[in-house]
C-alpha positions as CSV (number, residue, x, y, z in Angstrom):
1,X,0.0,0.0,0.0
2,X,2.7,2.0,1.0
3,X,4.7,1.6,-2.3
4,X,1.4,2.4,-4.3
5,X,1.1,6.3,-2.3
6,X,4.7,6.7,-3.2
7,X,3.7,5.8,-7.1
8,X,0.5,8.2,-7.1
9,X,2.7,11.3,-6.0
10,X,5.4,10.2,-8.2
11,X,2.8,10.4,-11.2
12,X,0.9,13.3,-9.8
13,X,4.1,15.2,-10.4
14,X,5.3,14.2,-13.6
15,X,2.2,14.1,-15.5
16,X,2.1,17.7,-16.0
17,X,5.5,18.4,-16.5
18,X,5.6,15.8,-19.6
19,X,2.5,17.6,-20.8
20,X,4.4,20.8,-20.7
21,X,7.4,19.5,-22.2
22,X,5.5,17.6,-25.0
23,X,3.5,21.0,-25.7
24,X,7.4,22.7,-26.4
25,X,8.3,20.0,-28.3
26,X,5.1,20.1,-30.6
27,X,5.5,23.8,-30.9
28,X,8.6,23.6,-32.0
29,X,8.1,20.8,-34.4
30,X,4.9,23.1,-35.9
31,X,6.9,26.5,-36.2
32,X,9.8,24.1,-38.2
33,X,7.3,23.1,-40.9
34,X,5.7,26.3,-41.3
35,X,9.4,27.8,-42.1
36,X,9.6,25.3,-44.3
37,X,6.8,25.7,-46.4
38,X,7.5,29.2,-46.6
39,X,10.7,28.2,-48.2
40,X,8.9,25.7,-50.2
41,X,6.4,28.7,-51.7
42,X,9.1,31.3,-52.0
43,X,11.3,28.5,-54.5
44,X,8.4,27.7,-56.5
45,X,7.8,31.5,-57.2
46,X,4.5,32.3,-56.1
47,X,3.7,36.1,-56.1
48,X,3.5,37.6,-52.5
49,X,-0.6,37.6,-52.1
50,X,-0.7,34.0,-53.0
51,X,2.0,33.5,-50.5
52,X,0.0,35.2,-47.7
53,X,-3.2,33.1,-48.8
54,X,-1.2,29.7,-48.7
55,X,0.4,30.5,-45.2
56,X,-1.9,32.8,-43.3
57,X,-2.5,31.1,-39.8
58,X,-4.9,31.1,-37.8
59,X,-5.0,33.2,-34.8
60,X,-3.6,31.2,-31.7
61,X,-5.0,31.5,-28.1
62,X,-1.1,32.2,-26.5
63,X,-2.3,31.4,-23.2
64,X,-3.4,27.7,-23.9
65,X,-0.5,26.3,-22.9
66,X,0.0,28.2,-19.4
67,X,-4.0,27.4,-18.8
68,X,-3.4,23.4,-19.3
69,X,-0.1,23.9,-17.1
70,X,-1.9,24.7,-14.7
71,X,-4.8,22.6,-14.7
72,X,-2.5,19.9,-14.7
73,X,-0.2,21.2,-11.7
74,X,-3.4,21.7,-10.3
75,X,-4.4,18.3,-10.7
76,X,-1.2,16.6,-9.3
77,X,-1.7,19.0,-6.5
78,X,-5.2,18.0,-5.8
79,X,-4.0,14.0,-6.4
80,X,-1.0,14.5,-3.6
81,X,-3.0,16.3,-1.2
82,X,-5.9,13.6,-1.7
83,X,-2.9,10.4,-1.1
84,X,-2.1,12.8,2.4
85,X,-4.9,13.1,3.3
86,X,-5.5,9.0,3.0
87,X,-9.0,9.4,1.0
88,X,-9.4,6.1,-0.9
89,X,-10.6,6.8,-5.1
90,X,-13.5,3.8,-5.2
91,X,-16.7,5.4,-4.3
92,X,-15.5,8.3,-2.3
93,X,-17.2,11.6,-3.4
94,X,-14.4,13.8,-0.7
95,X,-12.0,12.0,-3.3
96,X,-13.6,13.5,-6.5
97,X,-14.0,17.1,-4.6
98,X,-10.6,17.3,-3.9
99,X,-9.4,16.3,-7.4
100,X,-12.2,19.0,-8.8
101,X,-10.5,21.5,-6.0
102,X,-7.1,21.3,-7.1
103,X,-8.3,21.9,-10.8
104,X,-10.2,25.0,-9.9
105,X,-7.5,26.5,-8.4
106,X,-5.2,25.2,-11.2
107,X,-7.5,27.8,-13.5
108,X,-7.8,30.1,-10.7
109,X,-4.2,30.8,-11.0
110,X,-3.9,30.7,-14.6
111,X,-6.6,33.3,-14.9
112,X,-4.8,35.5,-12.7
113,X,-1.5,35.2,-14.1
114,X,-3.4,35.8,-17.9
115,X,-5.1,39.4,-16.5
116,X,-1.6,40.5,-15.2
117,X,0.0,39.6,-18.3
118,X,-2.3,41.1,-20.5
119,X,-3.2,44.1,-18.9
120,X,0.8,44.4,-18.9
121,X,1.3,44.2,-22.6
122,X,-2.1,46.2,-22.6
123,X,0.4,49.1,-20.9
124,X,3.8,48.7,-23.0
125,X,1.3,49.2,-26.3
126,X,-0.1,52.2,-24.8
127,X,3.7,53.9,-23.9
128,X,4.9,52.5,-27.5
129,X,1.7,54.4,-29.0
130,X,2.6,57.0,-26.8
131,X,6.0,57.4,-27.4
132,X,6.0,56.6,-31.4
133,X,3.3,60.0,-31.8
């Protein structure tokens, strides 16, 4: 039993950092092929406006990855502090609260953190408005 507490923190904390880590990895992976069908289209000769067609993107929520970070810190969170606390998973509702707890602060947090960030960019685009009249 004891060995099988150890496991569930063990896994409670390395679940979300693998997802993190994957998420980099697939970013990076999708930013490569993008540069290289741009290189692809610019060889080939295509006029500029056909070029912007071909490889317009579509806009990207650039929080996404913060928001599941932290839904999934909060899960481990709410998983370790449900293995303390000794609450068994089968048919245990305090269990399922707990889990549900430790997600809602996981998007408590990354709702936070988004409002600072954007109300900070929010700022430097009103001093660089500012300062570029």
């Amino acid at each position: 039993m004891e060995h099988l507490k150890e496991l569930i923190i063990v896994l409670s904390l390395i679940i979300p950092i693998v997802a993190i880590v994957m998420t980099f990895i697939a970013d990076i992976k999708k930013k490569r092929r993008d540069t290289e069908l741009r290189l692809a289209i610019i060889q080939q000769g295509i006029d500029a406006e056909t070029a912007k067609v071909l490889t317009k993107q579509e806009p990207k929520d650039k929080y996404s990855g913060l928001r599941w970070g932290c839904v999934l810190v909060g899960l481990g969170i709410g998983a370790l502090c449900d293995v303390l606390l000794g609450l068994p998973p089968k048919h245990n509702i305090f269990f399922w609260i707990v889990i549900a707890a430790g997600i809602g602060m996981g998007l408590l947090v990354s709702f936070v953190i988004e409002y600072k960030l954007t109300k900070k960019e929010q700022q430097e685009k009103m001093k660089n408005e500012e300062s570029g009249e």
